[in-house]
VMD Tcl script that builds the backbone (N, CA, C; Angstrom):
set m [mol new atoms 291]
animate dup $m
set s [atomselect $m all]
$s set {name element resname resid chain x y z} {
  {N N UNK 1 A 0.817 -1.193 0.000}
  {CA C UNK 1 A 0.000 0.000 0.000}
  {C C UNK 1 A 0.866 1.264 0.000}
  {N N UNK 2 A 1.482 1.628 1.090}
  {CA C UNK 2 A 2.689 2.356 1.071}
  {C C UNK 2 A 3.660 2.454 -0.314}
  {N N UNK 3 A 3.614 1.239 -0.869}
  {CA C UNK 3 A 4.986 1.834 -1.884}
  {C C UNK 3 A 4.056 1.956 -3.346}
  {N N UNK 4 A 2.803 1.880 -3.595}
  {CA C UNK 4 A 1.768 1.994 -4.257}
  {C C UNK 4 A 1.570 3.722 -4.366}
  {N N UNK 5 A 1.553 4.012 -3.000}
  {CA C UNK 5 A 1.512 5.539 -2.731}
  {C C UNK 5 A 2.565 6.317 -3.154}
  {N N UNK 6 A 4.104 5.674 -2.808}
  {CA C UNK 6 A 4.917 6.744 -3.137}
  {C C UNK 6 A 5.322 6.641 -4.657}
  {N N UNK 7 A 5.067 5.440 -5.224}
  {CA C UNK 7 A 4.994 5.663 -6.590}
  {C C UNK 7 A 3.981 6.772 -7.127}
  {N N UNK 8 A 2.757 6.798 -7.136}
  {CA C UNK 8 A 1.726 7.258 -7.757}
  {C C UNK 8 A 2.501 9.243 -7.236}
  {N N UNK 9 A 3.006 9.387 -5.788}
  {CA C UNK 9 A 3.775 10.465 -5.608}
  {C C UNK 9 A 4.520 11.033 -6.580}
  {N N UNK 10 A 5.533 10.047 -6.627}
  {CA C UNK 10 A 6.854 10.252 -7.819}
  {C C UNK 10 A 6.099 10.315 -9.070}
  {N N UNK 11 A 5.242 9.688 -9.661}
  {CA C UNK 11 A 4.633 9.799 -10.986}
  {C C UNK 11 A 3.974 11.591 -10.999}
  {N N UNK 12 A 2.960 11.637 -10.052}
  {CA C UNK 12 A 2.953 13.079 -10.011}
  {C C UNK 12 A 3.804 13.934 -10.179}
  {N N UNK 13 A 4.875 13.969 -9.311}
  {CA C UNK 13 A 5.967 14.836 -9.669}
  {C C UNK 13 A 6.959 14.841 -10.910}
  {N N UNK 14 A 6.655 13.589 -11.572}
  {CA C UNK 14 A 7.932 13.740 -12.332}
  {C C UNK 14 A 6.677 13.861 -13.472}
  {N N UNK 15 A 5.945 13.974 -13.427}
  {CA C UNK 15 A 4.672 14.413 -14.579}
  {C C UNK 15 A 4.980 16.199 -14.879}
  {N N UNK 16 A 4.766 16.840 -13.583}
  {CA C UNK 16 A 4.513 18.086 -13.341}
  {C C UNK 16 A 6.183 18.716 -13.612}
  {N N UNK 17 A 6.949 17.970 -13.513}
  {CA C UNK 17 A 8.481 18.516 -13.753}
  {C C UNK 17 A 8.288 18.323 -15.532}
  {N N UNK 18 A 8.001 17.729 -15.678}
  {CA C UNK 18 A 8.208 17.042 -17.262}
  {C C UNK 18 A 7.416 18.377 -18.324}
  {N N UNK 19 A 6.178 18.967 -17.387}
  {CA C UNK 19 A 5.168 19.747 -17.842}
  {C C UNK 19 A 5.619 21.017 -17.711}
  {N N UNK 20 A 6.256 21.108 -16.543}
  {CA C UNK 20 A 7.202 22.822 -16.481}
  {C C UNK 20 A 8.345 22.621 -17.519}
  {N N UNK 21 A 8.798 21.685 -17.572}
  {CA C UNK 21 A 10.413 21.819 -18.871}
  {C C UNK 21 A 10.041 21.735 -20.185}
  {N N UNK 22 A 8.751 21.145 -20.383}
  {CA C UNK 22 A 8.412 21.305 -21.339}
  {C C UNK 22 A 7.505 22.992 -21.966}
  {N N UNK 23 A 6.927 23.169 -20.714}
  {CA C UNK 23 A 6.649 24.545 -20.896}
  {C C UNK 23 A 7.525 25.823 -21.387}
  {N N UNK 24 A 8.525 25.770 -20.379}
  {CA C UNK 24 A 9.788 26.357 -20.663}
  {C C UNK 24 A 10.251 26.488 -21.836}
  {N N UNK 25 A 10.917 25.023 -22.481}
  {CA C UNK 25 A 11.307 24.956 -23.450}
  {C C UNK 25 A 10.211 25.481 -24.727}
  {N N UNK 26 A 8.767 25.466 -25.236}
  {CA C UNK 26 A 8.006 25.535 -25.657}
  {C C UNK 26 A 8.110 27.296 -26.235}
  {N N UNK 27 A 7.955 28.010 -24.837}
  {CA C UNK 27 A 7.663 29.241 -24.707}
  {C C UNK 27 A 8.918 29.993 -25.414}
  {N N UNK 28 A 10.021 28.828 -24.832}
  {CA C UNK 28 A 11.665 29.553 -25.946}
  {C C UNK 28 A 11.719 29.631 -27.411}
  {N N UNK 29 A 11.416 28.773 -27.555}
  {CA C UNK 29 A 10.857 28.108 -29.226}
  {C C UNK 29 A 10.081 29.460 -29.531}
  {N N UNK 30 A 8.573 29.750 -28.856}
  {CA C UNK 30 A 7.981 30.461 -29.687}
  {C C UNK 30 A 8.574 32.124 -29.959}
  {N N UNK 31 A 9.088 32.354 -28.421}
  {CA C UNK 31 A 9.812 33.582 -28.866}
  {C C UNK 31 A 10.938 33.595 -29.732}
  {N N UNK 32 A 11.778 32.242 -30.160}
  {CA C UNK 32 A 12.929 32.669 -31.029}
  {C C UNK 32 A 12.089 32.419 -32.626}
  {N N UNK 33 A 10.872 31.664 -32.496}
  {CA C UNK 33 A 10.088 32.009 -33.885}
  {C C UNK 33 A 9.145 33.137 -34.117}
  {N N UNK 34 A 9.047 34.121 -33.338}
  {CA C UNK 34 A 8.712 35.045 -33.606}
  {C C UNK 34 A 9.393 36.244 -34.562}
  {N N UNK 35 A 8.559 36.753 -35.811}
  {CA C UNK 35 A 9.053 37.396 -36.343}
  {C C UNK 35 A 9.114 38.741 -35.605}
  {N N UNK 36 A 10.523 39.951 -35.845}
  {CA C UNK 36 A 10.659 40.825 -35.396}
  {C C UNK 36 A 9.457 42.278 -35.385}
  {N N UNK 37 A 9.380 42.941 -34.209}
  {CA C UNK 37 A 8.128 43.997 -34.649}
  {C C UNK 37 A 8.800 45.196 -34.876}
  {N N UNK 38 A 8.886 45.413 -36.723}
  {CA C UNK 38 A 9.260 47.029 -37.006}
  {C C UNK 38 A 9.165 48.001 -36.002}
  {N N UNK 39 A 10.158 48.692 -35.392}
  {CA C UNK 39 A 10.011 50.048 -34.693}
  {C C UNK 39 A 8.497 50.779 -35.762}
  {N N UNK 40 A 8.104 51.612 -34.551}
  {CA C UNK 40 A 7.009 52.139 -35.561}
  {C C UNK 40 A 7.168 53.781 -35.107}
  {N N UNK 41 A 7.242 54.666 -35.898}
  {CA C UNK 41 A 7.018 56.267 -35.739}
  {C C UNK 41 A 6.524 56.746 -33.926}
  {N N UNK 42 A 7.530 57.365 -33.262}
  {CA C UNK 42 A 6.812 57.878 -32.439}
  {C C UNK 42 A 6.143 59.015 -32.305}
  {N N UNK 43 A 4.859 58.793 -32.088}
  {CA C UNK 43 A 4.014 60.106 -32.234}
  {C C UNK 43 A 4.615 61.613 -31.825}
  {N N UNK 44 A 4.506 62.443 -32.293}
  {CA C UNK 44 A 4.666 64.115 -32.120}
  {C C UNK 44 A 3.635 64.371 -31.312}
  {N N UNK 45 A 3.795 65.844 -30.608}
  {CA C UNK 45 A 2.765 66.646 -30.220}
  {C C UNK 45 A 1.946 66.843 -31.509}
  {N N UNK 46 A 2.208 66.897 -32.886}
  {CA C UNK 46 A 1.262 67.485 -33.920}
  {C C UNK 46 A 0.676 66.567 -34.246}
  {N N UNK 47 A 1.114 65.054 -34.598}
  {CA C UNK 47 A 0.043 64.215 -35.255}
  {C C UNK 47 A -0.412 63.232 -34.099}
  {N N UNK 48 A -0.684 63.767 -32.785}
  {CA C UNK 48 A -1.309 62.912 -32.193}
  {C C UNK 48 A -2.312 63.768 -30.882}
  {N N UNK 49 A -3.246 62.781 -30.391}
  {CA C UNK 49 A -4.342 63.491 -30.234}
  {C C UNK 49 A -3.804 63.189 -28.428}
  {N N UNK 50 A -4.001 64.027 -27.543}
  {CA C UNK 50 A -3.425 64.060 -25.863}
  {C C UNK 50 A -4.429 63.438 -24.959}
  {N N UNK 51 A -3.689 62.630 -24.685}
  {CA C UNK 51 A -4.740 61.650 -23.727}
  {C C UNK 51 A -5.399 62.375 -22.648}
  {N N UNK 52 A -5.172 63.224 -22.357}
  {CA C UNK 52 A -5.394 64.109 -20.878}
  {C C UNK 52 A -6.131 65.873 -21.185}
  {N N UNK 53 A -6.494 66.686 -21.122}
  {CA C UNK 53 A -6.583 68.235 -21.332}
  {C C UNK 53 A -8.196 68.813 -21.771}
  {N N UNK 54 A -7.799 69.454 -21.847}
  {CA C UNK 54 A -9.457 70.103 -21.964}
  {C C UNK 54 A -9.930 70.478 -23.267}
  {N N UNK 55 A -11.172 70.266 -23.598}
  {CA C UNK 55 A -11.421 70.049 -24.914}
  {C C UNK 55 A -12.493 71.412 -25.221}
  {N N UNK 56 A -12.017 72.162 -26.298}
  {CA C UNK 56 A -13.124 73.128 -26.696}
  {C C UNK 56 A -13.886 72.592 -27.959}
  {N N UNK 57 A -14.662 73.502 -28.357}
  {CA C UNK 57 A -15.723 73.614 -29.317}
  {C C UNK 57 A -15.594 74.471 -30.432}
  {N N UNK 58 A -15.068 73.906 -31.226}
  {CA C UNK 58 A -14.543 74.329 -32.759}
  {C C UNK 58 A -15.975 75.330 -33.332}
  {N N UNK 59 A -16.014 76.828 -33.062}
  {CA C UNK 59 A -17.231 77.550 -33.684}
  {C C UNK 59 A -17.686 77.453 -34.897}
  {N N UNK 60 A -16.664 76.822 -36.169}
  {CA C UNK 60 A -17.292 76.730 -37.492}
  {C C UNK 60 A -17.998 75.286 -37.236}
  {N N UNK 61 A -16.842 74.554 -36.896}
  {CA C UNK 61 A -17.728 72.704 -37.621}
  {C C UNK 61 A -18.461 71.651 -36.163}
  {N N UNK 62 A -18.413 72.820 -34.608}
  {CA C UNK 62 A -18.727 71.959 -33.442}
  {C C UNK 62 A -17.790 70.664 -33.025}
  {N N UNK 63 A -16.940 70.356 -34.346}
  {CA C UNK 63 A -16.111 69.537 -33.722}
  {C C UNK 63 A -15.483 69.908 -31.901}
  {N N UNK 64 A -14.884 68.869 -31.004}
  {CA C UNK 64 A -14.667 69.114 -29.986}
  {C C UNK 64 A -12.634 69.056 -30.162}
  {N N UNK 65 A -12.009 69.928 -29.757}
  {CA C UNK 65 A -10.571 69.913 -30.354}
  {C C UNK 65 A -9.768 70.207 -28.739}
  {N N UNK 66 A -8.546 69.078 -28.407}
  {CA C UNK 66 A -7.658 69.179 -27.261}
  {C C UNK 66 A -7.268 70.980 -27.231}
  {N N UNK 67 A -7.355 71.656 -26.644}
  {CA C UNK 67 A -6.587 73.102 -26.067}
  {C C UNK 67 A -5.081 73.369 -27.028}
  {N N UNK 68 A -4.552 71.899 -26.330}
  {CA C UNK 68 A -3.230 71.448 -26.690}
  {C C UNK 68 A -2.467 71.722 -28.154}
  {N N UNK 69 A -3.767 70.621 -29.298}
  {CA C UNK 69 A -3.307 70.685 -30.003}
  {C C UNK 69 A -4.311 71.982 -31.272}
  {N N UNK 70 A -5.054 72.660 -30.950}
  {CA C UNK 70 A -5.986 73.460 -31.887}
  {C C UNK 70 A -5.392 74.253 -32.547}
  {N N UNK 71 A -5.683 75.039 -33.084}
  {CA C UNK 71 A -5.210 76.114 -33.759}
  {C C UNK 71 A -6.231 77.406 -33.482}
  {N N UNK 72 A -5.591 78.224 -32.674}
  {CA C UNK 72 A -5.909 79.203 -32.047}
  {C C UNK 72 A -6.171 80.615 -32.882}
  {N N UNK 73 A -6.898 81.296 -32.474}
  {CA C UNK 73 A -7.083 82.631 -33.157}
  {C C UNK 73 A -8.309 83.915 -32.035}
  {N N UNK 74 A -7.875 84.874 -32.365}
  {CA C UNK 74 A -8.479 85.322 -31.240}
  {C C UNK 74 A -9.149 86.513 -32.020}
  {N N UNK 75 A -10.100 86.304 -31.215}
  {CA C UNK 75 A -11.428 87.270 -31.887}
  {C C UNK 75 A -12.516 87.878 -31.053}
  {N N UNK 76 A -12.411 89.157 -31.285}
  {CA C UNK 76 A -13.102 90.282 -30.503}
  {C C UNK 76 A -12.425 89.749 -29.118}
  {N N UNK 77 A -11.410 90.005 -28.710}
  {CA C UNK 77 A -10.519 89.440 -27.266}
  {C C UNK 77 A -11.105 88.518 -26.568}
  {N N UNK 78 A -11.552 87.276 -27.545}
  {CA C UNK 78 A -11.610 85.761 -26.897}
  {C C UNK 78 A -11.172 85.001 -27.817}
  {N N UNK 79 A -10.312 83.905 -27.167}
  {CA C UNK 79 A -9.115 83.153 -27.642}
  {C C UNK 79 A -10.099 81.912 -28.376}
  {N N UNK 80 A -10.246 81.369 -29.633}
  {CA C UNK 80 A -11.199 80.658 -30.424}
  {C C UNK 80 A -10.201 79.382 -30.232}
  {N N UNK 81 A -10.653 78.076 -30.068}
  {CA C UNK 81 A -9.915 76.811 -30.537}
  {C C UNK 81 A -10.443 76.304 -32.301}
  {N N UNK 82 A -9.695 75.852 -33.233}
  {CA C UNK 82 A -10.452 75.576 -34.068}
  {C C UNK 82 A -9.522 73.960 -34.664}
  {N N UNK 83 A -10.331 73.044 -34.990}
  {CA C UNK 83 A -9.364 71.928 -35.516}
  {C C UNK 83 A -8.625 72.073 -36.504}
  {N N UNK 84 A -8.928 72.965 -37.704}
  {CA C UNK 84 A -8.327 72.853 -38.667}
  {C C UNK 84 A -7.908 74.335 -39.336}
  {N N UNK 85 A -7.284 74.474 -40.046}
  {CA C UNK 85 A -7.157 75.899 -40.456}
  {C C UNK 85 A -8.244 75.847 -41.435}
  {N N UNK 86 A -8.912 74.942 -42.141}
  {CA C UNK 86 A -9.935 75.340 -43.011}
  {C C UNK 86 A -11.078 76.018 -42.337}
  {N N UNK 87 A -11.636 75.451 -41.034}
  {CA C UNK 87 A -12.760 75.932 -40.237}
  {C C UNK 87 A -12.132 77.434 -39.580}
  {N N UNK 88 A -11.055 77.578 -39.189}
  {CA C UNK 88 A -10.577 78.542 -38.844}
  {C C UNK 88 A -10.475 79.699 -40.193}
  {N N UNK 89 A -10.467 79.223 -40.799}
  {CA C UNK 89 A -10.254 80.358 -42.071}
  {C C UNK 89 A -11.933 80.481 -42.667}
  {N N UNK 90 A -12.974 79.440 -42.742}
  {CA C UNK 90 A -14.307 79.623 -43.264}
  {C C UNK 90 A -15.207 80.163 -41.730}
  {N N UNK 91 A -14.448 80.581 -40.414}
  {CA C UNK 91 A -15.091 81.588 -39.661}
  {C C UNK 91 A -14.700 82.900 -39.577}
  {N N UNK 92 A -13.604 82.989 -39.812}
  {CA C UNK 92 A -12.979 84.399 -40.474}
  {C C UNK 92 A -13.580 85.121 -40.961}
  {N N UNK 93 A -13.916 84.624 -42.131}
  {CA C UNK 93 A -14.673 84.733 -43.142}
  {C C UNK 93 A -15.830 85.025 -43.224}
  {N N UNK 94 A -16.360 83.841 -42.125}
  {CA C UNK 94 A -18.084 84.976 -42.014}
  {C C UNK 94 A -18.020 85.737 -41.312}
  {N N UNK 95 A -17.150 86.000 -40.132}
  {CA C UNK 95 A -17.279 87.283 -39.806}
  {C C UNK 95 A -16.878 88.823 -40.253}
  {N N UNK 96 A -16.100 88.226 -41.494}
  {CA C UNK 96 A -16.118 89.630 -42.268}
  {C C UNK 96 A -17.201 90.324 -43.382}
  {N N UNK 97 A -18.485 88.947 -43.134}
  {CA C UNK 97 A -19.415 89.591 -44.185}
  {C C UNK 97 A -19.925 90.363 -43.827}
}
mol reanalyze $m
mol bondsrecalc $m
mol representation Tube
mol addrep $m
């Protein structure tokens, strides 16, 4: 009974050793077959949008635009956010009609 037991012991363990080295080894394999990941462009302040900041209200198109990154213009002495210079240039514009 006893040596019934410490077999079925040792079988456990040398199961679970067999299952970690094989794991191991497995996981090496897949990282040395992994193909490499191209560096990719790190974003600028200009072409990327700021995870964090306060967002205004673009007066030509209502778009909502970061503080951060807008394009500013100031009119009748209040500072306008606008997303784009096109909306910024087609409010200009109506206000000179």
């Amino acid at each position: 009974m006893f040596r019934a037991l410490f077999e079925l012991l040792l079988t456990v363990i040398a199961i679970l050793f067999f299952r970690t080295v094989m794991g191991i080894i497995v996981k090496g394999f897949g990282q040395a077959m992994r193909q490499p990941v191209p560096p990719q462009d790190t974003p600028t302040a200009s072409n990327s949008a700021p995870r964090t900041g306060e967002l205004k209200k673009d007066p030509a198109c209502g778009t909502y635009i970061a503080t951060e990154t807008s394009i500013k213009e100031k009119v009748g002495g209040e500072i306008l956010h606008f997303c784009s210079r096109e909306c910024r240039d087609k409010y200009v514009a109506s206000l000179a009609r």
